[in-house]
N, C-alpha and C positions, 0 to 999 in steps of 0.2 A: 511242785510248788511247796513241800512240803510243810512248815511251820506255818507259812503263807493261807493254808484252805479256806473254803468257804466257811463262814458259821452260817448254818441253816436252821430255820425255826417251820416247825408248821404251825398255822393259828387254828390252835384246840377248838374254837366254837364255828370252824366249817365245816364241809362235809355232810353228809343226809341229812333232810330234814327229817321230821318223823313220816309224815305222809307217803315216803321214797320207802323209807327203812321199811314200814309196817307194806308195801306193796311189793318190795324184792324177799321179805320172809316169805309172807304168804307163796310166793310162786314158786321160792326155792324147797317149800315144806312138798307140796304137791307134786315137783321134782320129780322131788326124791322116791315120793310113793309110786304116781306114774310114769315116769320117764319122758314124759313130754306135755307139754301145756299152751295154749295158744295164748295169744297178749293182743289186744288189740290196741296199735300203735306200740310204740317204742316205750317201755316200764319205765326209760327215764332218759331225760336229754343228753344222754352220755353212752359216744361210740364204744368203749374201750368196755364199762361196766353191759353193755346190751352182749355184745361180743362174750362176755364170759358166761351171762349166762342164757345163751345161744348153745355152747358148746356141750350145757346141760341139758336140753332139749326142748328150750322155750322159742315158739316157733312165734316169729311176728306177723301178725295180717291187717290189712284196713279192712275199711268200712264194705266195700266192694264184695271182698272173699268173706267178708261175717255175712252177708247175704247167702253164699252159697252153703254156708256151714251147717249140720245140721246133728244136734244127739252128743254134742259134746260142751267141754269146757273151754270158757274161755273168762279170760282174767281182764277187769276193768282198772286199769293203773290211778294213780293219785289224782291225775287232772280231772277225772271225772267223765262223764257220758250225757249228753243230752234225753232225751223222756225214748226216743226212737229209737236207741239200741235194744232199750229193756222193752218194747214193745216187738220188736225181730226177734230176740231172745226166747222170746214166750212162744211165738209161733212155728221157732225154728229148733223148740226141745233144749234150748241151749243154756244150760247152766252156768250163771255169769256169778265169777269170784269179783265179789264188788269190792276194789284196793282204792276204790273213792278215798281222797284225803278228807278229814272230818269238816274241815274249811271250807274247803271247796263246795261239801254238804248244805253246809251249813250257807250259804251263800246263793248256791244254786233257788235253795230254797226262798229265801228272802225275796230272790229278783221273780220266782214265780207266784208270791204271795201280792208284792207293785203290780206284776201281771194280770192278775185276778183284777186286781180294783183300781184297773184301767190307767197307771200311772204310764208318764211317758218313761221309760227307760233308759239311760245312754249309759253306755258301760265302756270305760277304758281299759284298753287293752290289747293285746297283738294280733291283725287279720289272719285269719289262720288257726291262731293256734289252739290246741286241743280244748283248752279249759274252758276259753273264750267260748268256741264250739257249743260245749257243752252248756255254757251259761246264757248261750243266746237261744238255744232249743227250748229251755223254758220259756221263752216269751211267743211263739210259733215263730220263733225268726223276725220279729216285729223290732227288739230291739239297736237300738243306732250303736254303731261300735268306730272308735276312731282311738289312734296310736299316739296324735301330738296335739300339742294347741294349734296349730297352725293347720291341722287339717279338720279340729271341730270349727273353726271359723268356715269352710269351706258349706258346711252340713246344714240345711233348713232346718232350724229349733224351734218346737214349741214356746210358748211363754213360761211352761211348768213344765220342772225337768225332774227325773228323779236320777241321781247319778251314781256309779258303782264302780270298783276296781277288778280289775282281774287280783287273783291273791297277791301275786309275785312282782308287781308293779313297784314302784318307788314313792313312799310316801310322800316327800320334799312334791315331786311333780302333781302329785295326788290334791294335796292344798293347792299350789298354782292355779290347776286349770279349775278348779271349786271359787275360788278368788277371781280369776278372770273371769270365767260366766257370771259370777255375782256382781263383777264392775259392768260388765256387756245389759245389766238391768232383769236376768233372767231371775223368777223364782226358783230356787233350789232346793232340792232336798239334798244333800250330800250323805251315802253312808261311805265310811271310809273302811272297807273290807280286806284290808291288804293283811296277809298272815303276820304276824308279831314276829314268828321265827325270822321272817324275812328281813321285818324293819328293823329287828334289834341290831340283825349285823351292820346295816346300815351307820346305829350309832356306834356300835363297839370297833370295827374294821378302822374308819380313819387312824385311832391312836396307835393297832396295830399297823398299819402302813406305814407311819410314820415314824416308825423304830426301828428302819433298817436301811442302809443304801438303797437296795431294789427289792422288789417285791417278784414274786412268779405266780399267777392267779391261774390256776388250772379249771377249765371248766372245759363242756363241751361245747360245738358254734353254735346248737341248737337253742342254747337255754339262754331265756330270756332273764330268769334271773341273775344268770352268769354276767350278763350284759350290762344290768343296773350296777352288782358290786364290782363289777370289774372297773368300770368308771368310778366310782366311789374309791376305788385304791388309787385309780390314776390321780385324781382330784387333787390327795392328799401325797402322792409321792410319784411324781412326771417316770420313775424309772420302775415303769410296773410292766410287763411282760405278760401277753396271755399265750399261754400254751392248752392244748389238748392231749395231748403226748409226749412221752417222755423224749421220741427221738426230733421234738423241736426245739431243743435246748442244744447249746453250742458254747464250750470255754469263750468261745469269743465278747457272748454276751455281759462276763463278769470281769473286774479285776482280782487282784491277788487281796488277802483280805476284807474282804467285802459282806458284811453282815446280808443272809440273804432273806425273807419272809416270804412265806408258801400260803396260800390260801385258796380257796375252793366256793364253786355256787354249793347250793343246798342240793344238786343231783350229782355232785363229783363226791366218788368213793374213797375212802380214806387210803384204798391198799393205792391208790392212783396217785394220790401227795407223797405216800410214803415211796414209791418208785420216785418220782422228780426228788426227792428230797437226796434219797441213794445216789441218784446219779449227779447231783449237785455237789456232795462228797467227794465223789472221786476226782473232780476235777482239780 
């Protein structure tokens, strides 16, 4: 193609957030000293980054094998843990490297403080997933959790709600459904807890999408906030591509001069852009 290449750009403000970055030091510091470290659940929504430092000798376990564990360490990633690991922990000798993200913290807390003084709770957010987990353990599990407007309409609601986001949510949706329960006649309390790292890329991502023929948005299929900016590029430019790895990219996908944009969730590691970027090059 020669004169023809791609121009490839990565957008400088993806890539870890801090909560990722301060929970993959912590583990890779301990590494280093012990040669192996336990994680409870995956350090970060990304196959490719779990994978490398696997090969260092960080071992993955759930909830299950933390039962059986006993007299050792085990590292609590960014999403956070519910009150019931750190109570296993204690019983079970197990010294827990808490890589809680400070948000997450800080949040956790809040919906256990509504908790105390009997508020009803609904908290949006993904069933399942880790943080949510953790954020509905503060309430003893009493907490209501739903993913869309179409499935809180489903839900028996009190008349007084107090409402909450998982961090990594989408602000845009975050006001909707606050707006739709307030049209539905419900009293609300809304805190809107979404981490700022998250919502900024929100606003800043459209202009970069919007500066290149195609976009390539690398994330893992895990991450939910993959999910939100990944749409958010689609929105602003229809020829946005998601990959996970580098061997799902294909000359096919580009033409010959084609400005290209690279962009990543807050759990896609940079050395992972800069491989898609290399191999967008050589085409």
């Amino acid at each position: 193609m020669g004169a023809y290449q791609l121009q490839v750009e990565i957008d400088q403000d993806s890539g870890f957030c801090f909560g990722v970055v301060y929970a993959i030091d912590m583990a890779e510091e301990i590494l280093a000293e012990d040669g192996y470290l336990y994680c409870l659940g995956d350090i970060v929504h990304n196959d490719e980054e779990v994978e490398r430092l696997k090969a260092k000798g960080l071992r993955i376990i759930d909830h299950t094998q933390l039962a059986d564990l006993y007299n050792e360490k085990v590292l609590i990633r960014a999403h956070g843990e519910a009150p019931e690991t750190y109570r296993l922990a204690l019983e079970h000798n197990i010294t827990l490297i808490d890589a809680s993200c400070p948000v997450v913290l800080k949040l956790q807390n809040r919906i256990k403080t509504s908790h105390d003084n009997k508020e009803n709770i609904v908290i949006f957010g993904k069933h399942g997933h880790a943080e949510v987990i953790g954020l509905q353990g503060q309430t003893n599990n009493e907490a209501l959790i739903f993913q869309d407007i179409t499935e809180l309409d489903t839900l028996e609601l009190p008349q007084q709600i107090t409402l909450y986001s998982q961090t990594t949510k989408s602000t845009d949706k975050f006001y909707q459904i606050k707006e739709h329960l307030l049209a539905k006649g419900y009293d609300i309390k809304a805190n809107d807890t979404i981490c700022r790292q998250v919502s900024n890329r929100d606003k800043d991502l459209p202009d970069f999408a919007k500066r290149f023929n195609k976009i390539v948005f690398v994330s893992g299929k895990k991450s939910s906030n993959g999910k939100v900016l990944f749409e958010v590029c689609r929105k602003h430019n229809p020829d946005t591509y998601f990959v996970s790895a580098v061997d799902e990219l294909s000359p096919e996908m580009f033409n010959a001069g084609d400005t290209v944009g690279i962009s990543g969730a807050t759990s896609t590691p940079m050395w992972l852009m800069e491989q898609v970027k290399a191999e967008l090059e050589r085409y």
